[in-house]
Z-matrix of the N, CA and C atoms (Angstrom, degrees):
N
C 1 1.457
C 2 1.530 1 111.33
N 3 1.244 2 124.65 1 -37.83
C 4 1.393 3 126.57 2 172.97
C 5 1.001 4 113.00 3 -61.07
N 6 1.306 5 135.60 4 -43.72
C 7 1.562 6 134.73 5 -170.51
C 8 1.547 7 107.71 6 -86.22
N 9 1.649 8 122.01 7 -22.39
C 10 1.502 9 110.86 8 162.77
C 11 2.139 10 101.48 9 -60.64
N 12 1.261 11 103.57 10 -37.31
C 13 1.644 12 100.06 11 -157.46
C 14 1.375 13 109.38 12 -73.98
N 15 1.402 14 106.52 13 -12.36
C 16 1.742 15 103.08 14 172.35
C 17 1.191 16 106.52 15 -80.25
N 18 1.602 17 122.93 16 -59.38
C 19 1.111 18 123.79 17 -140.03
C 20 1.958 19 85.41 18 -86.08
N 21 1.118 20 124.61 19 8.51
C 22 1.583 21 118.56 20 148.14
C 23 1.558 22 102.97 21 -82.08
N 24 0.947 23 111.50 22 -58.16
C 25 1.680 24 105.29 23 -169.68
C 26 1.844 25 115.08 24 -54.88
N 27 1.243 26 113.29 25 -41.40
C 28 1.494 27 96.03 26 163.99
C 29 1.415 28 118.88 27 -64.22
N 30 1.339 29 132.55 28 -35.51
C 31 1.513 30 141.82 29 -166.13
C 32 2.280 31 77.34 30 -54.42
N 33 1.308 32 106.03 31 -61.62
C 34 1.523 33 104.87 32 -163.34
C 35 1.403 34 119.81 33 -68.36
N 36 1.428 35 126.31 34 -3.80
C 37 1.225 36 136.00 35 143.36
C 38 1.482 37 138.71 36 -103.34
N 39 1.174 38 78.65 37 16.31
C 40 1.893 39 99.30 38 158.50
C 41 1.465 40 93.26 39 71.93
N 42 0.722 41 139.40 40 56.09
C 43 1.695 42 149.74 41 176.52
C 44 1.529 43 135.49 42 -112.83
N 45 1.376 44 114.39 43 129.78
C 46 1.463 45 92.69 44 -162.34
C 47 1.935 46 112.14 45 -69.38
N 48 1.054 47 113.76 46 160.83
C 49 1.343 48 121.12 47 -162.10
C 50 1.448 49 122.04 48 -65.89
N 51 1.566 50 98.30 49 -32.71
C 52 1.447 51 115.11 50 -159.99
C 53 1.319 52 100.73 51 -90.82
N 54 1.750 53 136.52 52 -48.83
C 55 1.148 54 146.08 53 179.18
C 56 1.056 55 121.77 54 -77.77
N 57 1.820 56 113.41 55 -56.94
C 58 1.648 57 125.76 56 176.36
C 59 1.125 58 103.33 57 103.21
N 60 1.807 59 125.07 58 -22.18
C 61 1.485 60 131.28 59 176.17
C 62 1.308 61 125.16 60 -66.93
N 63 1.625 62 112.12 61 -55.81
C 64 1.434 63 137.99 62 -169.17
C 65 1.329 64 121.75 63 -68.02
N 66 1.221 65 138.04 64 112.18
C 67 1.107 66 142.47 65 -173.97
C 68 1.835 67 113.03 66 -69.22
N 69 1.451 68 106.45 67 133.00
C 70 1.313 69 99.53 68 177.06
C 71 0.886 70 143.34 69 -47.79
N 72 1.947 71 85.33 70 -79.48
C 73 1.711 72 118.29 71 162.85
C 74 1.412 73 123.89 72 -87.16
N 75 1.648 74 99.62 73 127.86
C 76 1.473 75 121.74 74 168.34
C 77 1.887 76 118.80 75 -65.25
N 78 1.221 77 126.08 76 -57.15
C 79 1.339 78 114.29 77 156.64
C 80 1.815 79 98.47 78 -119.31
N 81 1.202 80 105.45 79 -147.31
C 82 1.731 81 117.45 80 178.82
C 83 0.896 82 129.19 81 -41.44
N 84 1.532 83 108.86 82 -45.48
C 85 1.590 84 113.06 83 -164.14
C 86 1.729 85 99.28 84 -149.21
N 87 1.603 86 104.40 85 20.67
C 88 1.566 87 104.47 86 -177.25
C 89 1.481 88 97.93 87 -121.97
N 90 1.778 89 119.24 88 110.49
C 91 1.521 90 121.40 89 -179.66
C 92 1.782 91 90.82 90 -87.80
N 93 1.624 92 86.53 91 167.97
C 94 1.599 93 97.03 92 172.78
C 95 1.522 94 99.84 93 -87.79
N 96 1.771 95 110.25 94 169.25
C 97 1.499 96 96.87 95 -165.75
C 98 1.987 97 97.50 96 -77.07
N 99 1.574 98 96.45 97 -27.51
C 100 1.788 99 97.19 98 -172.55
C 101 1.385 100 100.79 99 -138.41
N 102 1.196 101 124.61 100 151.77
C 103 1.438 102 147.68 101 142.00
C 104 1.581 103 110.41 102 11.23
N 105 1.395 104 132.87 103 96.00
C 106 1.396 105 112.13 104 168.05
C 107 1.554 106 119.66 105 -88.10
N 108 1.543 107 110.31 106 28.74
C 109 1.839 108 96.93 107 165.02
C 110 1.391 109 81.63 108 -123.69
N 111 1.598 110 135.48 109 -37.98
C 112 1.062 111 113.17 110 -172.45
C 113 1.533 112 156.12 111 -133.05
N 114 1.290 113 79.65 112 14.83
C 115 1.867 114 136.94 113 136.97
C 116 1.887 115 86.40 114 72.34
N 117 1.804 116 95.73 115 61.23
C 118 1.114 117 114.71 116 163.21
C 119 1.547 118 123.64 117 -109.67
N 120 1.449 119 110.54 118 113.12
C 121 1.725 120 117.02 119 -168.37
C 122 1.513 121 100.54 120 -70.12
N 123 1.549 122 90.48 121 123.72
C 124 1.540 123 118.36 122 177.67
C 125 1.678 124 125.03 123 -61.32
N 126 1.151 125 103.05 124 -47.42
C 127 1.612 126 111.61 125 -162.71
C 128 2.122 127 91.24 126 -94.88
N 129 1.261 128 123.87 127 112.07
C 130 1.442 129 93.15 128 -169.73
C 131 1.490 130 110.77 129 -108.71
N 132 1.543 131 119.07 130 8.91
C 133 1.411 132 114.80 131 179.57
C 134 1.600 133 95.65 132 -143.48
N 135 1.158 134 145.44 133 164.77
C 136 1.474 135 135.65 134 161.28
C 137 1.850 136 98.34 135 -67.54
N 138 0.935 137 90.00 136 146.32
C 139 1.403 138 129.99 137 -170.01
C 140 1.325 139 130.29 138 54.54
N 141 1.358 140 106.27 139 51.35
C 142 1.840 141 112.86 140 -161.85
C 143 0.894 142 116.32 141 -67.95
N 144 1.430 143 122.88 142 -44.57
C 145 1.253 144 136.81 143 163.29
C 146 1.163 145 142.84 144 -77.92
N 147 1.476 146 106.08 145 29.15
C 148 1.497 147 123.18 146 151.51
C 149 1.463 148 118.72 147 -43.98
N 150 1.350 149 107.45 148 -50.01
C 151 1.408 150 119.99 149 176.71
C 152 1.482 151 130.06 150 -47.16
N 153 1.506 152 92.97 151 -37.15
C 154 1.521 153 103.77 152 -173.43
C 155 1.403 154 103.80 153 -90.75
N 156 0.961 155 126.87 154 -7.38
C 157 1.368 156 146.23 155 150.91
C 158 1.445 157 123.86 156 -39.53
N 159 0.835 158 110.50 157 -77.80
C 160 1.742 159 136.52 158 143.33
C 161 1.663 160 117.56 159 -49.29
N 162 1.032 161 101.77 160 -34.29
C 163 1.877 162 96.49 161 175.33
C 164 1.564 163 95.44 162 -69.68
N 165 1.530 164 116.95 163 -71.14
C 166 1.597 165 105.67 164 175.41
C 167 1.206 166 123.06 165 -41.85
N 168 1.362 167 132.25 166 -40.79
C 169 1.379 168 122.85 167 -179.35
C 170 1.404 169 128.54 168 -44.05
N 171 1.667 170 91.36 169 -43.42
C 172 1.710 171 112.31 170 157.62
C 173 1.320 172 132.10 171 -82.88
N 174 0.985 173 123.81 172 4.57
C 175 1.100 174 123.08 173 148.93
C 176 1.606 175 130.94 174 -104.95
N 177 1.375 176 112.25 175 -29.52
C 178 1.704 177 107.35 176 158.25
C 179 1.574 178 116.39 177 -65.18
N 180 1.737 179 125.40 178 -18.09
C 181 1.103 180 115.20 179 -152.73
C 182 1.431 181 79.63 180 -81.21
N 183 1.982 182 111.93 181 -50.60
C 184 1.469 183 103.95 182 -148.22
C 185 1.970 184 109.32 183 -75.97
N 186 1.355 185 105.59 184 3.59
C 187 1.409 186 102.94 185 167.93
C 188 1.393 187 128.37 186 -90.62
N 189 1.728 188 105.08 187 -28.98
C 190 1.441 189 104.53 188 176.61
C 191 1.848 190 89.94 189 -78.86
N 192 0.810 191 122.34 190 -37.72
C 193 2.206 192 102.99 191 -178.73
C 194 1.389 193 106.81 192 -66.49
N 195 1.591 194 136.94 193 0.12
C 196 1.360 195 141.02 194 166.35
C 197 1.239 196 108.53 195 -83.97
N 198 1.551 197 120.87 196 -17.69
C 199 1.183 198 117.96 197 -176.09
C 200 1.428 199 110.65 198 -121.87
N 201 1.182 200 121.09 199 -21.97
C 202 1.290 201 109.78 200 179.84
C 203 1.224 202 112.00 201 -97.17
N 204 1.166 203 125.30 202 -39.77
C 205 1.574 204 115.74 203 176.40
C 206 1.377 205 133.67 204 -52.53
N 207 1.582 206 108.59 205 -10.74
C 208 1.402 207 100.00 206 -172.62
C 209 1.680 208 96.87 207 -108.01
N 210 0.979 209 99.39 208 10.32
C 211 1.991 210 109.21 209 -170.92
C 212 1.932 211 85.48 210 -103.65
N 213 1.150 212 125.67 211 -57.30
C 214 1.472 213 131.90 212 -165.17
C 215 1.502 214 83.97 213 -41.14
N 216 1.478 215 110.94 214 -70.53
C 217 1.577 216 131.75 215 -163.06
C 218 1.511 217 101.10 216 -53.16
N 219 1.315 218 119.38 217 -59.03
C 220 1.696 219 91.51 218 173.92
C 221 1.530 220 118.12 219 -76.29
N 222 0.913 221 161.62 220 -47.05
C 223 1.568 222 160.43 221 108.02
C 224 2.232 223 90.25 222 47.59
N 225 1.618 224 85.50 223 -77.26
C 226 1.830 225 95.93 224 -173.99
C 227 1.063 226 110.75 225 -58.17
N 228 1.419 227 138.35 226 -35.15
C 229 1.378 228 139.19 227 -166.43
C 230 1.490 229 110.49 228 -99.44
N 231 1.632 230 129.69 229 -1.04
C 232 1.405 231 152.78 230 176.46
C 233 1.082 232 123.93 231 -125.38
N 234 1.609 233 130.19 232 55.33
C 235 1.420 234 136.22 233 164.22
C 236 1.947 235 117.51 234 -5.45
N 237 1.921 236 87.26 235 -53.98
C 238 1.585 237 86.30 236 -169.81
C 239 1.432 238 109.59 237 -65.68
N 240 1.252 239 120.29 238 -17.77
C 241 2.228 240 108.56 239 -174.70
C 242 1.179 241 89.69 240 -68.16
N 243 1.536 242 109.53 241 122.15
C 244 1.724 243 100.70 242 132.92
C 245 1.042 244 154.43 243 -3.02
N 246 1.287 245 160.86 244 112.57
C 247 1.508 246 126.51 245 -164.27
C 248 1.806 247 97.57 246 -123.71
N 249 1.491 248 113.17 247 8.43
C 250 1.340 249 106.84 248 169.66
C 251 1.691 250 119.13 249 -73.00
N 252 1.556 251 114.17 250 -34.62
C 253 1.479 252 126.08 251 -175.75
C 254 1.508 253 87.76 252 -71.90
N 255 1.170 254 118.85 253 -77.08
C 256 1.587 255 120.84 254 -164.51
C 257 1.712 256 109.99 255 -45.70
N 258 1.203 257 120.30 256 8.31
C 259 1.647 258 116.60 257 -173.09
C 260 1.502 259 92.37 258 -125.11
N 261 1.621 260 108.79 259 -18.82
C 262 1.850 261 99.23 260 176.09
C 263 1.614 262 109.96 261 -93.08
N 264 1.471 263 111.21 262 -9.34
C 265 1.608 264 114.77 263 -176.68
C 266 1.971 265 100.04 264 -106.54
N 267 1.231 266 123.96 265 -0.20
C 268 1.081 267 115.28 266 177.64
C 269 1.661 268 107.91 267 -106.80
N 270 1.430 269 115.27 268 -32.91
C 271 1.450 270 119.64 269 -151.60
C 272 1.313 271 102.23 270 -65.95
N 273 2.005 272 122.79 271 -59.65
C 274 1.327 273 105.71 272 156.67
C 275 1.320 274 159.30 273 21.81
N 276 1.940 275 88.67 274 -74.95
C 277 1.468 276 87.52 275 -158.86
C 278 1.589 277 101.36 276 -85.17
N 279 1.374 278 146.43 277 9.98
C 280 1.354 279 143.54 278 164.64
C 281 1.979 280 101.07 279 -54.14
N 282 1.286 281 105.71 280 -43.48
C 283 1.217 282 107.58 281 173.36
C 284 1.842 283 144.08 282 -67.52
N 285 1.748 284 85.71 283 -51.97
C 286 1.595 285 118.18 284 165.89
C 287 1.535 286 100.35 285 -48.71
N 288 1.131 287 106.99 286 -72.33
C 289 1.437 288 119.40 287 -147.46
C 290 1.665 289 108.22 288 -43.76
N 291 1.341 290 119.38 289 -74.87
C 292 1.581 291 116.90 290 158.61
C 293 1.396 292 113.54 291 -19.46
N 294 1.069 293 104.16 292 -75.48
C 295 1.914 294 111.25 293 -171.33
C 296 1.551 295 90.31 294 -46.69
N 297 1.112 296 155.53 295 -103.33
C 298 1.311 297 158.28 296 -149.95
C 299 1.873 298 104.68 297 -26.86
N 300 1.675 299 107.85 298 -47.65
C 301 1.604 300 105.02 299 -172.30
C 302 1.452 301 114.35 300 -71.96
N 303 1.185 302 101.15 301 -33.23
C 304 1.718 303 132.77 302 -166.77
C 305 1.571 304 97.15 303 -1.05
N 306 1.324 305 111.35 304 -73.31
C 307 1.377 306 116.87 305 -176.43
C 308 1.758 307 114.14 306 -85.88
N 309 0.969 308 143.97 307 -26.28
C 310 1.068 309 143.14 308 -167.18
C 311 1.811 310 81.81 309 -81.80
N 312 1.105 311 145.90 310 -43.37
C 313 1.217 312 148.80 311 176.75
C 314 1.697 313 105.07 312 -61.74
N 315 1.142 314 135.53 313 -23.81
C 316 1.416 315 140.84 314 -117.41
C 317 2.248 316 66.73 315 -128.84
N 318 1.382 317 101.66 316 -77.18
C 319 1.707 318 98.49 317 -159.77
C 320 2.116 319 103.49 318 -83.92
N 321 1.104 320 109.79 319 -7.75
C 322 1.562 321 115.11 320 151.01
C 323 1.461 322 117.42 321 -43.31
N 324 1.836 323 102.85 322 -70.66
C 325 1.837 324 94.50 323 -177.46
C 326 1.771 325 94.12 324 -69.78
N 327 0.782 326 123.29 325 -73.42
C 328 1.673 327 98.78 326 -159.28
C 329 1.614 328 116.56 327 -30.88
N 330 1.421 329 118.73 328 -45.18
C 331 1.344 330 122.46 329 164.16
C 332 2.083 331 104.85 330 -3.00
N 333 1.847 332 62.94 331 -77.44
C 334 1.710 333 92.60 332 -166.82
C 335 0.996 334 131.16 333 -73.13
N 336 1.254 335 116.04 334 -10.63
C 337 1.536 336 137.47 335 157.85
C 338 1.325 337 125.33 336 -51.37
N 339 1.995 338 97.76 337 -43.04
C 340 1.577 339 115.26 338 -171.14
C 341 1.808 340 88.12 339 -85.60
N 342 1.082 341 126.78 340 -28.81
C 343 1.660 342 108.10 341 163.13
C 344 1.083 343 146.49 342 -28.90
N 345 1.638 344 92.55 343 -74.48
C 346 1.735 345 112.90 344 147.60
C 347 1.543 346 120.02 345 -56.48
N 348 1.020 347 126.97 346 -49.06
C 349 1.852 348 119.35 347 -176.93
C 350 1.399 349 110.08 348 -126.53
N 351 1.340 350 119.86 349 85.38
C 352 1.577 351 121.92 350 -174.58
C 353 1.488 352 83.98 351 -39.17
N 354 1.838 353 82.04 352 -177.01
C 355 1.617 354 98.74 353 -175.67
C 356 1.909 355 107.03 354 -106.21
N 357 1.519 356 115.64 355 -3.44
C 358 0.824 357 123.31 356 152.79
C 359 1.376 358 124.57 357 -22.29
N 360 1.568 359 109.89 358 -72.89
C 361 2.151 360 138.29 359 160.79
C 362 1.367 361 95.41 360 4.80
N 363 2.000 362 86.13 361 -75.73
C 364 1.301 363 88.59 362 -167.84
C 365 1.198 364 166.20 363 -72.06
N 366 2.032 365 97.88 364 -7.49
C 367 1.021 366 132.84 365 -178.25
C 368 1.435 367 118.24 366 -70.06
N 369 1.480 368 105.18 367 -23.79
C 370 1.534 369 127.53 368 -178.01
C 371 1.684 370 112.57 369 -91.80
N 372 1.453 371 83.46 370 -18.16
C 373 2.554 372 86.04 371 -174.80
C 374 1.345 373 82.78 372 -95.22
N 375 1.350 374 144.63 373 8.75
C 376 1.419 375 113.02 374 -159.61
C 377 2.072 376 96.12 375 -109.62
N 378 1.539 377 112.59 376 1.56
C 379 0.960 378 105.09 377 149.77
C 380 1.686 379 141.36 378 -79.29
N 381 1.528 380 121.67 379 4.52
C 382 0.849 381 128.27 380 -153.89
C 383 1.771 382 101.18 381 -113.68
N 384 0.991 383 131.06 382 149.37
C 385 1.498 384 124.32 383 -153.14
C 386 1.380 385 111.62 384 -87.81
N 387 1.458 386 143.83 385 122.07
C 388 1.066 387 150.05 386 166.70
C 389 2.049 388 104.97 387 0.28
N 390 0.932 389 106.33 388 -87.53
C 391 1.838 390 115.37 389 -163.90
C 392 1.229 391 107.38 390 -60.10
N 393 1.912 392 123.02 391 -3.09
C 394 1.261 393 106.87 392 159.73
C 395 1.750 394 124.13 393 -81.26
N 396 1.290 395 117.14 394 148.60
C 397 1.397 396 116.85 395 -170.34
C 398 1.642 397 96.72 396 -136.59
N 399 1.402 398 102.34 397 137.87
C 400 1.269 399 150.12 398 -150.35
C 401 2.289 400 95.80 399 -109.13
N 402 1.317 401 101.38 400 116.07
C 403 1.421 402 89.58 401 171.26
C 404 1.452 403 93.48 402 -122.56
N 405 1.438 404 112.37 403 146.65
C 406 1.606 405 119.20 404 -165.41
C 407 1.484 406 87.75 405 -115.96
């Protein structure tokens, strides 16, 4: 249980997974390709981060319905609010919200990735030659 709760807690300080030292991201939305303390490659198959893709999706969706639904519901049940302000402070965040997780979503699944498949795995497939393929 401790070692799931770290390797969440670096995912939430943007940290690489394997060390906890190395910083991911280079600016906003630009990761390094590997680890600069411990020169562990980040992305490890093309398209890894599909997932985290989908992890944000679920998590901006289920936060903007934490927030909007209970505002819709008073809005519907309160003739007198406005509903022009409440449509310029809600419309936004369909947009915001992603952009804000982007990365905290981005070193989360790897987190959780290294849960499911230490990085050990890989240290051991990485003797085996590129053009061989593996059917599971």
């Amino acid at each position: 249980m401790d070692r799931e709760l770290v390797l969440l807690w670096r995912g939430l300080l943007l940290r690489c997974p394997v060390c906890g030292k190395g910083k991911v991201f280079r600016r906003w939305f630009k990761m390094y390709e590997r680890c600069p303390v411990c020169h562990f490659v980040y992305e490890r198959e093309e398209g890894y981060f599909s997932g985290a893709l989908a992890l944000n999706l679920v998590v901006s969706e289920l936060l903007l319905t934490i927030t909007v639904a209970p505002v819709a519901a008073m809005v519907g049940l309160n003739p007198s609010i406005p509903l022009l302000p409440v449509l310029l402070l809600c419309a936004p965040l369909p947009i915001v919200l992603p952009l804000l997780f982007y990365r905290h979503c981005r070193t989360l699944w790897m987190s959780m990735d290294h849960m499911w498949h230490p990085v050990e795995e890989d240290i051991h497939n990485q003797d085996v030659p590129s053009d061989t393929h593996f059917i599971w």
